[in-house]
C-alpha positions, 0 to 999 in steps of 0.5 A: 766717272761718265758725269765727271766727264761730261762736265769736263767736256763742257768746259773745254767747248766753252772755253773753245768758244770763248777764244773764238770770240776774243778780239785777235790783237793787230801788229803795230803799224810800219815805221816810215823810213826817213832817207839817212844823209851824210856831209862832209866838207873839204875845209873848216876854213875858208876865204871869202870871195876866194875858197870854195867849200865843197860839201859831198856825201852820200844818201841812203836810199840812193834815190838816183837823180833825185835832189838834195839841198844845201842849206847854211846859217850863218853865225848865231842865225836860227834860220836855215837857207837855200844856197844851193841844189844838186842830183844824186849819183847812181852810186847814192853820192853828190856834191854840192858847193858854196862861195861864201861872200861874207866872213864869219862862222856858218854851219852847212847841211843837207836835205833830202827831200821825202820822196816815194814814201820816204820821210825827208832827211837830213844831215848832221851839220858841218862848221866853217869859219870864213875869213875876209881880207879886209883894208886897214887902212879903213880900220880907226886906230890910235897913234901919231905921224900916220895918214890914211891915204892913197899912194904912189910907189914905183908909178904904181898907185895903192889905196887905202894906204897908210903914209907918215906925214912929217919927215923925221918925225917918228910915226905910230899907229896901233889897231885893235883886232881882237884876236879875230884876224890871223894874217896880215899882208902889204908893201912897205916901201919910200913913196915916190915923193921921197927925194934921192937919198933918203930913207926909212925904217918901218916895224910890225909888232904884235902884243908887244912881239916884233914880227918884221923889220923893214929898211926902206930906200928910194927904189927898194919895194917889200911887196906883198909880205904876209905875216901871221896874227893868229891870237893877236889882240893889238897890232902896231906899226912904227915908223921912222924917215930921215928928214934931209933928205926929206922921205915919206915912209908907207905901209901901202894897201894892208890888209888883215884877214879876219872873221869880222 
């Protein structure tokens, strides 16, 4: 018994030993933290040169006073750029703003820099469409009896007007738009050359759907009228003076609001 013991005891101290000798296993490194940002925008469509889209959100940490980036990308850019800055709030928030100048779709987001050891972050992306009034009266189109022209109506002047050219002459003009406009707006009126008397008519149609009717005489104006385009492929315009007394029908400065 005692030399069963001894052997016993024997193994126990090397097994002592050997556990002192193992190598001790290390904790696994800390993960960086990375700033969490959020954006969301006021609109999902916008204006050029007339709407602001305003981003906001929040940081987290709240990283007082600090920066965050606006960035943007336009259509199907890969390239992010700088459009904007603005300092954290106390309370983790911010809000930055863009004009955009040009129309198309473009998405947004926000960075925020790394900073005391935390890793840069960035918010998940927000789309915008951006819409731009554009001139029709620049735009080519097919048709007969129309001019691209300036005119004056009232003793006022409009560029990039459309006019009919023979009086009693039916005039058309069709625009392609491709279902990428959604408003029409203009003035429809009897030029000041039309002589006392006279009159006119002019109809907006869109895909083959009448959308307006106007009765045009010396001294009566439409102004300003918007119609909806939302879909639309084809617009067309027709238009149709009296011959005595001799009128000269316009559809004076349209434009077209569209992504490009």
């Amino acid at each position: 018994m005692n030399r069963m013991t001894a052997l016993a005891a024997t193994a126990a101290v090397a097994a002592s030993s050997l556990a002192l000798i193992a190598p001790t296993a290390q904790a696994a490194p800390a993960k960086a933290r990375t700033y969490s940002v959020t954006a969301t925008a006021n609109t999902d469509v916008a204006v050029a040169k007339e709407d602001t889209v305003k981003v906001r959100g929040r940081v987290s940490p709240k990283a007082r006073g600090e920066k965050v980036i606006l960035q943007q990308r336009v259509g199907n850019k890969k390239k992010w750029v700088q459009t904007g800055k603005a300092r954290i709030k106390r309370n983790g928030t911010y809000k930055l703003t863009d004009k955009p100048t040009a129309p198309g779709s473009r998405e947004y987001r926000v960075l925020k820099p790394g900073s005391k050891g935390i890793k840069k972050g960035y918010s998940k992306p927000v789309q915008v469409e951006v819409y731009r009034w554009e001139k029709l009266g620049y735009r080519t189109f097919a048709g007969t009896g129309f001019t691209g022209t300036g005119v004056t109506i009232g003793t006022e002047y409009y560029k990039a007007s459309l006019a009919t050219t023979t009086p009693g002459t039916a005039a058309t003009a069709e625009f392609t738009l491709g279902r990428k406009c959604t408003a029409l707006r203009a003035t429809y009126a009897l030029t000041d050359t039309s002589l006392s008397g006279s009159s006119g008519a002019v109809t907006v149609t869109a895909d083959g759907k009448q959308l307006a009717v106007h009765s045009l005489a010396v001294g009566a104006i439409v102004a300003d009228e918007e119609l909806d385009l939302t879909g639309v492929f084809r617009l067309k315009l027709d238009a149709s003076t009296t011959a005595t007394p001799a009128a000269t029908a316009a559809v004076a400065t349209p434009e077209v609001l569209c992504t490009r």
